[in-house]
C-alpha positions in Angstrom: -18.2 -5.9 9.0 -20.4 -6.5 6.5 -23.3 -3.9 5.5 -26.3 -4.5 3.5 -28.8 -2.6 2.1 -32.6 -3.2 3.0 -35.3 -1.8 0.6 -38.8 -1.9 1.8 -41.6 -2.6 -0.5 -43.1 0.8 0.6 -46.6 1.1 -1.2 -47.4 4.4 -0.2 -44.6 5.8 -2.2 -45.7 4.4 -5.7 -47.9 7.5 -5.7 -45.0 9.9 -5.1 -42.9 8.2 -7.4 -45.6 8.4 -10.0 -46.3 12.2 -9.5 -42.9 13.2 -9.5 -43.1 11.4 -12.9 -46.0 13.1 -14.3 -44.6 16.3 -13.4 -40.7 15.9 -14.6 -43.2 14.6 -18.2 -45.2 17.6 -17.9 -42.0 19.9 -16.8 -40.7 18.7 -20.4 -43.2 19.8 -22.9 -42.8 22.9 -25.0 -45.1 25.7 -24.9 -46.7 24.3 -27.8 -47.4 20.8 -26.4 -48.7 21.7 -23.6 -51.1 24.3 -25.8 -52.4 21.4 -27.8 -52.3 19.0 -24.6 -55.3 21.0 -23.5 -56.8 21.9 -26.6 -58.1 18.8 -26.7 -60.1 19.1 -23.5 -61.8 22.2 -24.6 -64.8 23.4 -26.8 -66.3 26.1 -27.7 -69.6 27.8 -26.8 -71.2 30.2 -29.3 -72.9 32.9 -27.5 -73.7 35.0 -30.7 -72.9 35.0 -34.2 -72.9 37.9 -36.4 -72.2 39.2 -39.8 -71.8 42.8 -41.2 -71.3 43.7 -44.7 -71.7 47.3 -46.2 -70.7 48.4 -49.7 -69.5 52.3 -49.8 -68.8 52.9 -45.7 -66.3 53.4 -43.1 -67.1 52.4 -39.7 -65.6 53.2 -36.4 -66.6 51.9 -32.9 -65.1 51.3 -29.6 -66.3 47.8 -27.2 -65.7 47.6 -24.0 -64.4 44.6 -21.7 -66.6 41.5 -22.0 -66.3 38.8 -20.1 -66.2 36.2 -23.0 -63.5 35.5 -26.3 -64.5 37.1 -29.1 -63.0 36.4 -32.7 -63.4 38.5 -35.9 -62.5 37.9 -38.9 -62.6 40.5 -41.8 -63.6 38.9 -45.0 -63.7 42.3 -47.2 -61.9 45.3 -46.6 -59.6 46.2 -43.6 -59.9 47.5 -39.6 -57.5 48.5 -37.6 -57.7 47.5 -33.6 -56.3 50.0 -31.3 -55.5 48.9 -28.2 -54.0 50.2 -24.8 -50.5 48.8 -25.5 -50.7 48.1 -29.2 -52.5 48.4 -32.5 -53.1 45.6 -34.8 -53.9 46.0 -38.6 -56.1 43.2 -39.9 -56.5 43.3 -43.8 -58.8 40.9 -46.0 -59.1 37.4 -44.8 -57.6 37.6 -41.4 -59.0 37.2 -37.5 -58.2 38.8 -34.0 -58.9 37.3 -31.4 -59.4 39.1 -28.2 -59.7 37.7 -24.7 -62.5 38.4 -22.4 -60.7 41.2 -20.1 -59.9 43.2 -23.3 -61.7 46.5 -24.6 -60.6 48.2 -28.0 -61.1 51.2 -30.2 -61.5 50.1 -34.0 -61.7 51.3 -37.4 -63.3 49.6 -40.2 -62.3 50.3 -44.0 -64.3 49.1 -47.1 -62.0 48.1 -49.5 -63.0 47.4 -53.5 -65.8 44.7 -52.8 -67.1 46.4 -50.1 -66.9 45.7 -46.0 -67.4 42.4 -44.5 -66.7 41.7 -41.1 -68.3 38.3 -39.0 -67.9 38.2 -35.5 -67.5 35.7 -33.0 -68.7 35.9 -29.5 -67.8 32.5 -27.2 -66.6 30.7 -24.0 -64.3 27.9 -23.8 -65.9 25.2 -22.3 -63.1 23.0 -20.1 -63.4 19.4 -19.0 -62.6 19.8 -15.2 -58.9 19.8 -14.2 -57.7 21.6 -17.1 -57.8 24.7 -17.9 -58.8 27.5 -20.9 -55.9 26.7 -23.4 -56.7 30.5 -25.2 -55.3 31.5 -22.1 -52.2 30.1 -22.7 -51.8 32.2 -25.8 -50.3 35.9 -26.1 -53.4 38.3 -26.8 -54.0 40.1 -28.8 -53.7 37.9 -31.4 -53.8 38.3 -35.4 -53.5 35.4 -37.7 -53.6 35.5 -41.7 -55.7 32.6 -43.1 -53.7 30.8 -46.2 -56.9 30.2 -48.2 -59.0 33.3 -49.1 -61.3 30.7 -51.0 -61.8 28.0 -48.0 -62.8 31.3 -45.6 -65.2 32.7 -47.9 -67.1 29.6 -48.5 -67.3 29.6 -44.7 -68.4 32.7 -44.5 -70.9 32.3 -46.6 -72.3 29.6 -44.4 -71.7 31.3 -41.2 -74.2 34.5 -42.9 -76.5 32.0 -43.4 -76.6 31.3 -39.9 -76.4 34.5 -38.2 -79.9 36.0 -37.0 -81.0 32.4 -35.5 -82.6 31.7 -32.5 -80.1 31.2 -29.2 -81.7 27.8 -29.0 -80.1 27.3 -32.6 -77.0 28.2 -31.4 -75.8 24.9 -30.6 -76.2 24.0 -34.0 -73.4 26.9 -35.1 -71.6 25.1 -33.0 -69.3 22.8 -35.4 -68.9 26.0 -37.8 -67.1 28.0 -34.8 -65.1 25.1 -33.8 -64.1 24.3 -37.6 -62.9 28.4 -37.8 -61.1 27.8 -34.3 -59.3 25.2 -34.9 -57.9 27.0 -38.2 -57.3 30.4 -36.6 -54.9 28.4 -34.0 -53.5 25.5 -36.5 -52.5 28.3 -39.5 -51.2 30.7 -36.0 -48.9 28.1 -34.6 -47.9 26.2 -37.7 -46.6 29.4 -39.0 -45.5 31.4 -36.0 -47.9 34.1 -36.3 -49.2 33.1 -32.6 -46.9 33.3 -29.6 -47.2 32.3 -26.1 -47.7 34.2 -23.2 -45.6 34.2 -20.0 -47.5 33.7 -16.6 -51.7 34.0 -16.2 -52.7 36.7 -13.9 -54.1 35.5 -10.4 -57.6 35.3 -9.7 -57.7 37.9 -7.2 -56.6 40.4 -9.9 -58.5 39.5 -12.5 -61.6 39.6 -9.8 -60.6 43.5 -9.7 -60.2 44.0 -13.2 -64.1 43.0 -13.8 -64.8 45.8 -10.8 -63.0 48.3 -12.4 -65.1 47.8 -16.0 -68.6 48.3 -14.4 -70.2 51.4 -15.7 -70.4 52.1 -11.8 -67.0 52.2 -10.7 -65.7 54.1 -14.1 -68.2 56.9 -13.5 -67.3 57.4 -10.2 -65.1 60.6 -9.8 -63.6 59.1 -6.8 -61.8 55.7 -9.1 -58.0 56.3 -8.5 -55.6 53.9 -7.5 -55.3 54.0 -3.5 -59.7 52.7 -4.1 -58.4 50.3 -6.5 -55.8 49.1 -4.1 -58.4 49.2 -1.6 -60.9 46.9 -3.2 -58.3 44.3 -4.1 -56.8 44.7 -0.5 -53.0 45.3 -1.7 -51.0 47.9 -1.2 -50.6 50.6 -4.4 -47.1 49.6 -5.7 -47.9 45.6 -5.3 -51.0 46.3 -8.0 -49.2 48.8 -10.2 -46.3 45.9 -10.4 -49.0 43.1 -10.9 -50.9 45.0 -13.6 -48.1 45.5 -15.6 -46.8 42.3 -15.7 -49.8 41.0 -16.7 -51.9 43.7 -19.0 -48.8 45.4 -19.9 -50.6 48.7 -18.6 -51.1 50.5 -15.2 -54.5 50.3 -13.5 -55.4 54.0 -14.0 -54.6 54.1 -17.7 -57.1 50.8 -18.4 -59.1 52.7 -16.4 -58.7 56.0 -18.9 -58.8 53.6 -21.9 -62.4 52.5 -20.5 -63.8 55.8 -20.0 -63.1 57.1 -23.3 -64.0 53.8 -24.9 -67.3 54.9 -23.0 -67.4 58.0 -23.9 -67.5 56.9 -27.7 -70.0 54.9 -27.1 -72.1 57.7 -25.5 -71.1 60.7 -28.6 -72.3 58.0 -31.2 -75.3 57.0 -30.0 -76.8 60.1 -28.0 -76.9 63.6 -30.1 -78.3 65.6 -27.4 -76.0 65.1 -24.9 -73.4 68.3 -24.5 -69.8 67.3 -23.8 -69.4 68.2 -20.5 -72.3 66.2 -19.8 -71.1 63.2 -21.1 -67.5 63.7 -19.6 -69.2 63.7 -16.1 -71.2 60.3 -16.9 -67.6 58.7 -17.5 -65.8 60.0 -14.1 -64.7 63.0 -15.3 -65.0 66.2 -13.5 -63.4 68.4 -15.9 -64.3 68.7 -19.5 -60.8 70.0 -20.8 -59.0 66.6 -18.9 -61.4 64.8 -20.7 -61.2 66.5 -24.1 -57.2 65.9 -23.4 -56.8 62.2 -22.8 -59.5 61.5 -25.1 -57.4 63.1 -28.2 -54.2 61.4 -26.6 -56.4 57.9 -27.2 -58.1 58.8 -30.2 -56.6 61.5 -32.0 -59.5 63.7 -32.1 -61.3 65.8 -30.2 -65.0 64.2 -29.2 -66.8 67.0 -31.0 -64.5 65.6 -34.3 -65.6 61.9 -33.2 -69.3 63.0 -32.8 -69.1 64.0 -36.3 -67.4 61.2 -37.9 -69.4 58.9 -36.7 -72.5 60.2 -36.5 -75.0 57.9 -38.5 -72.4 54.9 -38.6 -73.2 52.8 -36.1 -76.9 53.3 -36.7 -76.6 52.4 -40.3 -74.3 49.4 -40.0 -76.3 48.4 -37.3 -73.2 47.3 -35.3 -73.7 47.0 -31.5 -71.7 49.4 -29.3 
């Protein structure tokens, strides 16, 4: 018996056949492709743009989450970023770049022409059906510029700018993008920026903004069966989560966000006694406060007080 083989001319499976080739395609890129891929479908947005120079002084401050990228780069002089998991030393002529679900402790160090620090505040535009491609990248991240001359001029033109009008903004624009595009070209040319693993669902990231509001860290009550709660999973299932993708559990960001609070409060406001201000970041007792604060910080908030008192005010950095 003879058998043959009929082929249909099936239309409605040229679309299969073409997805399963877009993904096999997209399945084959490298990390690095597929960072550049969608670099191109992004922009920047400048939210704020700010430069800081002093001659003869050290600065510490702490910022907390944000819900935007933020970029500085230290033209003069040193700082170190301390974060939950890590601490990163940026000397002269280097940027970090933080992402938007990231608060940090840092000390800034004149060194012999003085302190000069610009910072960055942004969004990432995305043309729809792609996504943020800073995402993509391992965060922190710290990336040494090759050309100390190239920076500076920019630098120069970026003070220039700062102090404008938000309607100016725009206009900054082309500057950022220009110090963007360097920060990631010089970082992936040369290996000094890696990729991260999986991005962390929406749902926790959802809880992670809840969990920064000033009224959920002052709240006594925060622990992790209310955390669990609000993100309706069960304790171990959001310990697991969180560190996989913060590289922290929930109640130590939480700690880290008090006490980045807390030195916030102690620089800005004189009158206020410890105990009080342990209280207004969701602690109920003064020597659990004055403990994990010295595990973060390594100093006791009345040292803090007195380090930094007149810093921030004379710098006129924002907390």
């Amino acid at each position: 018996m003879h058998h043959s083989l009929i082929i249909q001319d099936d239309v409605s499976a040229v679309p299969i056949i073409v997805f399963m080739k877009l993904s096999i395609i997209f399945i084959a890129m490298t990390d690095h492709e597929a960072f550049w891929r969608t670099w191109r479908h992004a922009s920047p947005y400048v939210i704020s743009l700010s430069s800081w120079r002093q001659e003869r002084i050290d600065l510490v401050r702490s910022r907390a989450s944000h819900r935007h990228w933020v970029l500085q780069v230290v033209i003069d002089g040193s700082s170190r970023f301390r974060f939950p998991h890590v601490c990163l030393e940026a000397q002269a002529c280097s940027g970090v770049l933080t992402r938007p679900e990231e608060g940090l402790i840092q000390e800034m160090h004149h060194g012999p022409q003085g302190l000069w620090l610009i910072v960055v505040d942004f969004e990432m535009h995305i043309r729809p059906g792609w996504r943020d491609p800073l995402q993509l990248l391992a965060s922190p991240a710290l990336v040494q510029f090759d050309d100390p001359a190239w920076l500076r001029s920019w630098a120069d033109e970026a003070q220039a700018r700062c102090g404008q009008s938000t309607g100016n903004l725009v206009q900054q624009r082309p500057l950022v993008d220009l110090l963007l595009t360097r920060f990631v070209t010089i970082g992936m040319s040369d290996g000094q920026l890696s990729m991260k693993g999986a991005t962390a669902p929406r749902w926790l990231g959802d809880v992670l903004v809840r969990m920064g509001s000033p009224h959920m860290l002052s709240d006594p009550e925060l622990d992790l069966a209310m955390i669990a709660r609000l993100a309706g999973v069960q304790p171990n299932h959001l310990c697991r989560s969180f560190r996989q993708f913060y590289g922290i559990s929930p109640m130590r960001w939480v700690r880290r966000e008090r006490i980045g609070m807390a030195c916030r409060r102690l620089g800005h406001d004189d009158s206020g006694s410890i105990a009080v201000i342990a209280r207004a970041c969701g602690y109920r007792s003064s020597e659990l406060f004055c403990r994990h604060f010295r595990g973060l910080m390594g100093c006791s908030p009345r040292q803090w007080r007195k380090a930094t008192e007149g810093a921030t005010d004379s710098s006129g950095m924002p907390a």
